[in-house]
N, C-alpha and C positions, 0 to 999 in steps of 0.2 A: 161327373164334371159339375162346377158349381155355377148354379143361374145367379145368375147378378138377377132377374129380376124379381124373385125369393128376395132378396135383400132386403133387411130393414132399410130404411132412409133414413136422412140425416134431418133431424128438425128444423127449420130456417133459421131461429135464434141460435144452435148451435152452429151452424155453417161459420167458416173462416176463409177470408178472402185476401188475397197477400198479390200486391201491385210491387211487380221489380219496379219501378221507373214511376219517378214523381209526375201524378197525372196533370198538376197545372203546367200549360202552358208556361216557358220561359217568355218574359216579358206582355206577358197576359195585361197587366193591371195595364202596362203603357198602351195598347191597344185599345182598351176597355175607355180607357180616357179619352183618349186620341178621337172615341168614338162618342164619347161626352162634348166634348169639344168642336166637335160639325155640328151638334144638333144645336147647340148653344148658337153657332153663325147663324142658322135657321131661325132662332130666335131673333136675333138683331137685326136681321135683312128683314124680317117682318117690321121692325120696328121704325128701323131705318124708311121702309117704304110708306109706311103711316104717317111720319114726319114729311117725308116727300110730296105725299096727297095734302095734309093738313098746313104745312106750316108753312104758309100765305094766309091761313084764313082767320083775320086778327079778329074778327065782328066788329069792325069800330073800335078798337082796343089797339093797346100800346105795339109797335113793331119790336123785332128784334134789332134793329138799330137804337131803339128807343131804350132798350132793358138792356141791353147785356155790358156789362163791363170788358169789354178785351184784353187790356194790361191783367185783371185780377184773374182771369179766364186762362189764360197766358203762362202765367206764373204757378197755376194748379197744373198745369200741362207737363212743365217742365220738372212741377214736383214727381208726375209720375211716372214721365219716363228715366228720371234720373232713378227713382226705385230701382226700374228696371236692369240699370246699370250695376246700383248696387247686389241688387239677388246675383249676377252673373258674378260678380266676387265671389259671392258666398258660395256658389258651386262650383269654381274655381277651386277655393278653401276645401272643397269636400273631397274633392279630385285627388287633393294634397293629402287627405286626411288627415285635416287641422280644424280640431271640433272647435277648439276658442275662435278659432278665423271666421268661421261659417255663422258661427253664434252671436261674432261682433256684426258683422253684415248683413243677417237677417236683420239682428235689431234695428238697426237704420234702414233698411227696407220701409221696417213697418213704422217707423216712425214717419218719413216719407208718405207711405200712404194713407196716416192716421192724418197728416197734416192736408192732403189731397179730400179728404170726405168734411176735414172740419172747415173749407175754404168752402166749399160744394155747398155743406148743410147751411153755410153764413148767407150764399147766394140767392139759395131758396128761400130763408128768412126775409131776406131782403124783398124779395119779388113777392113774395106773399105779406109783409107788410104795406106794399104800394099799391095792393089792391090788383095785384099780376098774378092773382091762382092759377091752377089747372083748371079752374070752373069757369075763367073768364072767356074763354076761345079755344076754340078747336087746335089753333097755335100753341098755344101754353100748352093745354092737356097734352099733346103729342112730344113737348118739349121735358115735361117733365119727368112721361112716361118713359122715355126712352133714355133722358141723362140719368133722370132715378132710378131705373133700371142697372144702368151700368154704379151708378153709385153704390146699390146694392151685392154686385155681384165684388166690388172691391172689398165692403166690408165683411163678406164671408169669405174674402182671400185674408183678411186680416184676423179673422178669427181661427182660419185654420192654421197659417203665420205662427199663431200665438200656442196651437195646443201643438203644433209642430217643433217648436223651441222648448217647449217642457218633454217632450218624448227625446230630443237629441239630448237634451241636459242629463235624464235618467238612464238612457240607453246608449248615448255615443252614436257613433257612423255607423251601426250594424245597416246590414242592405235593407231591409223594408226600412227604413229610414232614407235611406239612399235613395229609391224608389219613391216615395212619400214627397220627397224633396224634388226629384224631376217632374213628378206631376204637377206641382205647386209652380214650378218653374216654366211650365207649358202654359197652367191660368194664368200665369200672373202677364207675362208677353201676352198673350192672346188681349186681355184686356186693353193692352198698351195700345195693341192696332187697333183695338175699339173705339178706343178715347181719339184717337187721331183723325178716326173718321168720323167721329162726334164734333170734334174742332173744326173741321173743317168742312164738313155740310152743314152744321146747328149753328156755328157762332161764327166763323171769316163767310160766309156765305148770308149768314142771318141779318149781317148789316148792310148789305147792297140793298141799293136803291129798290 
């Protein structure tokens, strides 16, 4: 009778391992996000509650009644949720699988939000002209930490936006595109409820009395 444990063995680099069944997880990456996406609220609630402590405390310096423009404030608001609008075309379009449809309504997405950061970066100019830094109060710092913050997190939506519409241009609607595209579609709203709780604790609240 033959011992198996006689046996030669099989050397590790030679071994072969054969998987019936695709081991990733179906819809893995949207979880993966999903779970990017709480930790980021963690981020903002931190931010948000720093503003909260800090932004009364002008040192003698200008208020937010003082500094903030509303109508121009207003008007960048409306640029970004109307983005938001437009992205929901564009995956409407994807839905359809109509690469030109998706392609025309990103574009205006991101022009929309290029127009939203260049309003942003003119406001900060602005305030840091007048002698309104972050170094001036504890108010400022916390004001600029937290809209710059989000200012930031738009323009790496606009970057990824951009290297997003060169892969659909080369590649078409294959599904990790598809996939690529609902994540994008998750940051980008998510931001949108950001912004809105920024309008409305930072600046309708920033000019009461």
């Amino acid at each position: 009778m033959f011992d198996t444990l006689d046996a030669p063995a099989t050397p590790v680099s030679e071994r072969r391992f054969y998987l019936p069944l695709e081991h990733h997880p179906e819809n893995g990456t949207l979880l993966g996000f999903w779970l990017y996406l709480m930790s980021d609220c963690l981020v903002f609630a931190c931010l948000f509650a720093m503003y909260g402590v800090l932004g009364r405390s002008y040192a003698g310096g200008p208020t937010g009644a003082e500094l903030f423009d509303l109508p121009l404030v207003a008007v960048n608001t409306s640029l970004l949720l109307l983005s938001s609008i437009t992205y929901g075309f564009a995956m409407l379009e994807m839905q359809r699988n109509r690469l030109r449809g998706t392609l025309a309504w990103l574009a205006i997405t991101g022009a929309l939000g290029a127009g939203f950061i260049g309003i942003e970066l003119h406001e900060f100019a602005h305030l840091i002209q007048e002698g309104a830094g972050p170094q001036h109060s504890a108010f400022l710092s916390s004001f600029f930490t937290l809209v710059g913050t989000h200012g930031l997190h738009v323009t790496l939506g606009l970057v990824w936006l951009v290297t997003l519409v060169v892969q659909l241009s080369q590649r078409g609607l294959v599904e990790a595109n598809r996939r690529r595209l609902m994540c994008l579609s998750m940051f980008w709203h998510f931001l949108d409820v950001v912004w809105i709780g920024v309008f409305t604790f930072v600046y309708l609240m920033g000019v009461l009395p």
